[in-house]
N, C-alpha and C positions, 0 to 999 in steps of 0.2 A: 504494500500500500504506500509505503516512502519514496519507491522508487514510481511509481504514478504519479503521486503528486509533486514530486520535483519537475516528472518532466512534462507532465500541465503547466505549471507553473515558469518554465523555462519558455513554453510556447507563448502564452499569454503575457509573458513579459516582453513581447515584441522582438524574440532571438530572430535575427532577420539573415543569416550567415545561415550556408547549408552548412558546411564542413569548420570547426576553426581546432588546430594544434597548436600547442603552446609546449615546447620544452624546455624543459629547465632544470637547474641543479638536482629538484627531488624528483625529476620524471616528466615525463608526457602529462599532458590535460586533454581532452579532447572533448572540444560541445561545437555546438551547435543546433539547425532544424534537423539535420540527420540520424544523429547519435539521439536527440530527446524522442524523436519519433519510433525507433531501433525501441529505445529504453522502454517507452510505455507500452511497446506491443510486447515486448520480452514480459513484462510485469502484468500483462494480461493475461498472456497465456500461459504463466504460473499461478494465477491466482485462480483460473477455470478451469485449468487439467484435470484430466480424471487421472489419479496413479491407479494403476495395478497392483493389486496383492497376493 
């Protein structure tokens, strides 16, 4: 559910970049509209799966 609504949250914030990488001393960042949209579908379909048992 945190990972949703960060990246609502990123979208509605007017992220206007598809792609943006940042590196630096403690690593890569990576956002933008691609990665947030990646993200919240990644977070939807953990949160609807059916696991098997």
């Amino acid at each position: 559910m945190i990972l949703l609504g960060s990246a609502a949250t990123g979208l509605l914030a007017g992220n206007t970049e598809l792609v943006n990488v940042v590196i630096g001393e403690t690593g890569a960042q990576v956002g933008g509209a691609i990665p947030a949209v990646a993200a919240m579908l990644i977070g939807l379909w953990d949160t609807f799966r059916k696991e098997k048992k």
